[in-house]
DRENNUKE-119164 format. One line per 4 residues: number of its first residue (from 1); for each residue x, y, z of N, C-alpha, C. Coordinates in pm, 1 decimal. Layout:
<kolvos>
NUM = X Y Z X Y Z X Y Z; ...;
</kolvos>
This chain:
<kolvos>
1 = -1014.0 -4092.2 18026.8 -932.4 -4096.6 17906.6 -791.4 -4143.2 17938.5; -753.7 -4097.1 18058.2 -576.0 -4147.5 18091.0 -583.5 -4310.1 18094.4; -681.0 -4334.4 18182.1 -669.4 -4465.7 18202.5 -720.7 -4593.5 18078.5; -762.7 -4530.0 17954.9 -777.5 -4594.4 17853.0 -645.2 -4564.0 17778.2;
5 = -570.1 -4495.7 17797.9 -424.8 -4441.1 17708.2 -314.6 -4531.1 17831.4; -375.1 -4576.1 17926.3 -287.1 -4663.0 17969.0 -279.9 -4824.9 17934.5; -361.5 -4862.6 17890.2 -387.1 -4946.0 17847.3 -300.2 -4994.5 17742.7; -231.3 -4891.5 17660.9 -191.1 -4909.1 17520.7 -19.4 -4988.1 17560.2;
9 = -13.9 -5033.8 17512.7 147.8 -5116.8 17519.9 205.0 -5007.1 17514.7; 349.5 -4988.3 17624.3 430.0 -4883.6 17584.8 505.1 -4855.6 17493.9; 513.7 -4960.7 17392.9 577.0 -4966.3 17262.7 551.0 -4860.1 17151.6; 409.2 -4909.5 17180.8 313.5 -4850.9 17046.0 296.8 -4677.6 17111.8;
13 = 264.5 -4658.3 17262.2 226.6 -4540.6 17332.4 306.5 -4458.8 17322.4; 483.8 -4486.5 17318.2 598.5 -4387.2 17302.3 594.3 -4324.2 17156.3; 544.6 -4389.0 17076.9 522.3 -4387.3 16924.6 410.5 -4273.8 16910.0; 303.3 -4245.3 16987.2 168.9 -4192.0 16970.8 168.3 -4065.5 17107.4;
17 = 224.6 -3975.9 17094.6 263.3 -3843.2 17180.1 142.6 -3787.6 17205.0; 87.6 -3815.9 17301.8 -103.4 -3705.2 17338.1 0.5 -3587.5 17391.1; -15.0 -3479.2 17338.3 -1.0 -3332.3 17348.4 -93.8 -3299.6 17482.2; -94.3 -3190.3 17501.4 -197.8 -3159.7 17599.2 -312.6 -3081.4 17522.6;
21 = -277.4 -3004.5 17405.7 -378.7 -2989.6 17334.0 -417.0 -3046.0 17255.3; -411.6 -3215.4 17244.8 -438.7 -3268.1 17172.0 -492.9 -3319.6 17255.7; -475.9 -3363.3 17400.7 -586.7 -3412.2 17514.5 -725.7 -3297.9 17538.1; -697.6 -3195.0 17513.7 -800.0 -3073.8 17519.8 -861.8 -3134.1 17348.9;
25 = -858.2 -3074.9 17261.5 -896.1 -3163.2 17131.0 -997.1 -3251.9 17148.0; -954.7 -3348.0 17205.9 -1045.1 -3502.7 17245.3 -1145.3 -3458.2 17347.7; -1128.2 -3383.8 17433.2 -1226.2 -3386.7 17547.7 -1356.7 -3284.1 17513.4; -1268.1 -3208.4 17368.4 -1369.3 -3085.7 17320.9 -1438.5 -3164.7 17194.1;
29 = -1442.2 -3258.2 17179.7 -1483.0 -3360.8 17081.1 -1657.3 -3403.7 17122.8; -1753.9 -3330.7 17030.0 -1895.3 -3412.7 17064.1 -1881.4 -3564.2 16980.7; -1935.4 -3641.9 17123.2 -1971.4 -3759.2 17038.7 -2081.9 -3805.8 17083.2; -2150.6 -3872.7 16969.3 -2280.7 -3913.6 17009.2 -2296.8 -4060.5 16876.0;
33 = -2469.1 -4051.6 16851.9 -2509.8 -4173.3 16747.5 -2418.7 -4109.0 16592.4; -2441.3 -4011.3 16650.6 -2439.3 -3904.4 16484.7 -2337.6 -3829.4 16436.8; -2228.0 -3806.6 16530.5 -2125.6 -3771.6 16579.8 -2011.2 -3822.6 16585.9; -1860.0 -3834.7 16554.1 -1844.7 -3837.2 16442.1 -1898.9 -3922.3 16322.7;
37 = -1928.7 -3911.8 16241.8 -1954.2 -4013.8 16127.8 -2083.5 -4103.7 16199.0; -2081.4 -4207.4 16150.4 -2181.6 -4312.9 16167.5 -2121.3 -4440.3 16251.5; -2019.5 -4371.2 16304.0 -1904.9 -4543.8 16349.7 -1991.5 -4627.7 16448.7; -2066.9 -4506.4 16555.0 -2078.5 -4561.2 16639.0 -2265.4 -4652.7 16626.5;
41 = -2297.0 -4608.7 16510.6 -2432.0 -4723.9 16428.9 -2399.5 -4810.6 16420.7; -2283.5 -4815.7 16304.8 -2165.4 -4921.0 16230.3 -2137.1 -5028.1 16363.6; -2091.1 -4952.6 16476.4 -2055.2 -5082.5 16537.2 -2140.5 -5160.8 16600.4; -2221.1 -5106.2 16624.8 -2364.8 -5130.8 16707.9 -2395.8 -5243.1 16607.7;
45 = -2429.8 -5202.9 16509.6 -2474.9 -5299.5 16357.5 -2373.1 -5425.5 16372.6; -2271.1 -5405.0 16434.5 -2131.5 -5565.1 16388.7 -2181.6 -5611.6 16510.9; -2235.4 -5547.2 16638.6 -2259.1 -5655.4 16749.1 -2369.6 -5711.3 16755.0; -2478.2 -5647.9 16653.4 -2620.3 -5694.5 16699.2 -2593.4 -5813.4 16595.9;
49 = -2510.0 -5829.9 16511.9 -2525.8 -5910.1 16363.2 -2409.9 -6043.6 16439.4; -2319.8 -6001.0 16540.8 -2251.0 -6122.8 16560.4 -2313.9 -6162.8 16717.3; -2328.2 -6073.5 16766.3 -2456.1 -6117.9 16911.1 -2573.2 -6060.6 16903.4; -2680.6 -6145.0 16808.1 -2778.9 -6111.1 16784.1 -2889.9 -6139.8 16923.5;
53 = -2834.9 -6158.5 17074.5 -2929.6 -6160.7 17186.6 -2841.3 -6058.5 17269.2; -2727.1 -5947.0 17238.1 -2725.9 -5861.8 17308.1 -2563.7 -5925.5 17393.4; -2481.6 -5847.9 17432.8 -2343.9 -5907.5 17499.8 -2318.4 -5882.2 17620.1; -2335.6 -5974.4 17667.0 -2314.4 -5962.3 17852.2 -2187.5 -5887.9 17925.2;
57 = -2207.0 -5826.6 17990.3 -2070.5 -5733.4 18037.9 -2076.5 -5704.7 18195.4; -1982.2 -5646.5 18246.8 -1969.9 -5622.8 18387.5 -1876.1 -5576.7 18402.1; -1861.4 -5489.8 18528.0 -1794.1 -5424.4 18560.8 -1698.0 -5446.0 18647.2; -1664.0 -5548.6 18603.0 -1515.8 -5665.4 18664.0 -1452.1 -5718.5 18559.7;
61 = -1315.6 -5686.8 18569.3 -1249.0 -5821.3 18479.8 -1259.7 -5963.9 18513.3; -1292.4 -6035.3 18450.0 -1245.0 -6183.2 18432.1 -1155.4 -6275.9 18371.3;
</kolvos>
C-alpha cells in the first residue's frame, strides 16, 4: 500500500493526509468480486470490451 501512495504526485499527496487509522481502515477493508460494490466486475467488463483477447503485463516497467 505505501508504495502505491508513493506513486501519487506530491502535489496532489500533501492534499490527501493517510492517517494511520485511516491506513488501518484500508488494510481492514475486505475486497473481493463482490466487495466493495461491483467495481471490480465493472472493470473487468471495460477491459474485456476494450481488450477483448486479454492484456499483456509483466512484472517490469517498460
Amino acid at each position: 500500500m505505501s508504495k502505491l501512495f508513493s506513486l501519487i504526485p506530491d502535489q496532489i499527496r500533501d492534499k490527501l493526509p493517510l492517517t494511520e487509522d485511516k491506513k488501518q481502515l484500508l488494510q481492514q477493508q475486505t475486497i473481493s468480486q463482490n466487495i466493495p460494490g461491483t467495481i471490480l466486475r465493472d472493470f473487468q467488463a471495460l477491459l474485456e470490451f476494450l481488450q477483448p483477447n486479454g492484456v499483456e503485463v509483466s512484472s517490469t516497467y517498460h
